[in-house]
C-alpha positions, 0 to 999 in steps of 0.5 A: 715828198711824202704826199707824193710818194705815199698818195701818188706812187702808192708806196708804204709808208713805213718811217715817219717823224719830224726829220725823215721818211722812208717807204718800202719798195719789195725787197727795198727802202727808199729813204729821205731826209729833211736837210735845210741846205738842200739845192733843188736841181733844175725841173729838166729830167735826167737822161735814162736810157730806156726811154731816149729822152731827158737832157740833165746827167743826174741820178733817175730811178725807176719802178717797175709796177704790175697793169694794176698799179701802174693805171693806178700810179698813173690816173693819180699822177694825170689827176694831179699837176705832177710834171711828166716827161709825157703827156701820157704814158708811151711804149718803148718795148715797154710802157714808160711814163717819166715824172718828177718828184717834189724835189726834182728827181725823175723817176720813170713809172714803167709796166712790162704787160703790153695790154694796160686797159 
C-alpha cells in the first residue's frame, strides 16, 4: 500500500511507523492501518456512477488531478501491472481511469482538462 500509494498516485507521505501509514491529499489525510484479520475483497471493481462501469456495491473513491499529474499517475500505473478498469484512461465528460489498489479498493484517477497531451 505504501509503494502504491506513494510512488504510483503521488501522494505525500506524511505518517510512516510499523502499524499505519497515512498521506495527505489537499485539505485530507487518507490513512491505513495494518489489521491481521483483515478479509481482501474480491479483485472486481465497485460501481461508481460516473464512469457506468464496476459490478461490486462497495466504497470506491476518487482523485481528482490536474493534466500534469494525472499523465503522471497515469504513466506510473501503465508502467506498472496495477490492474485497470481500462486499458487507457477514457473520457466521460471527464477523463476517468479506474484502478485497484493493493488491497482491492477502486479508486478512480480522473483530470477535468479536455487536452491531456
Amino acid at each position: 500500500m505504501k509503494w502504491f500509494y506513494s510512488d504510483i498516485l503521488q501522494l505525500n507521505l506524511i505518517w510512516d511507523d510499523k502499524g499505519s501509514i497515512a498521506f495527505k491529499i489537499g485539505a485530507h489525510q487518507l490513512s491505513i492501518e495494518y489489521n491481521a484479520e483483515y478479509n481482501q475483497p474480491s479483485n472486481k471493481f465497485s460501481i461508481q456512477p460516473g464512469w457506468k462501469g464496476g459490478t461490486e456495491p462497495r466504497i470506491g473513491w476518487s482523485l481528482e488531478c490536474d493534466r500534469e499529474d494525472f499523465n503522471d499517475i497515469v504513466h506510473s500505473i501503465l508502467s506498472n501491472q496495477i490492474p485497470k478498469y481500462y486499458f487507457e484512461p477514457k473520457w466521460k465528460g471527464y477523463w476517468s481511469f479506474p484502478v485497484l489498489d493493493p488491497m482491492n479498493n477502486t479508486i478512480e484517477i480522473t483530470c477535468t482538462e479536455k487536452n491531456i497531451h
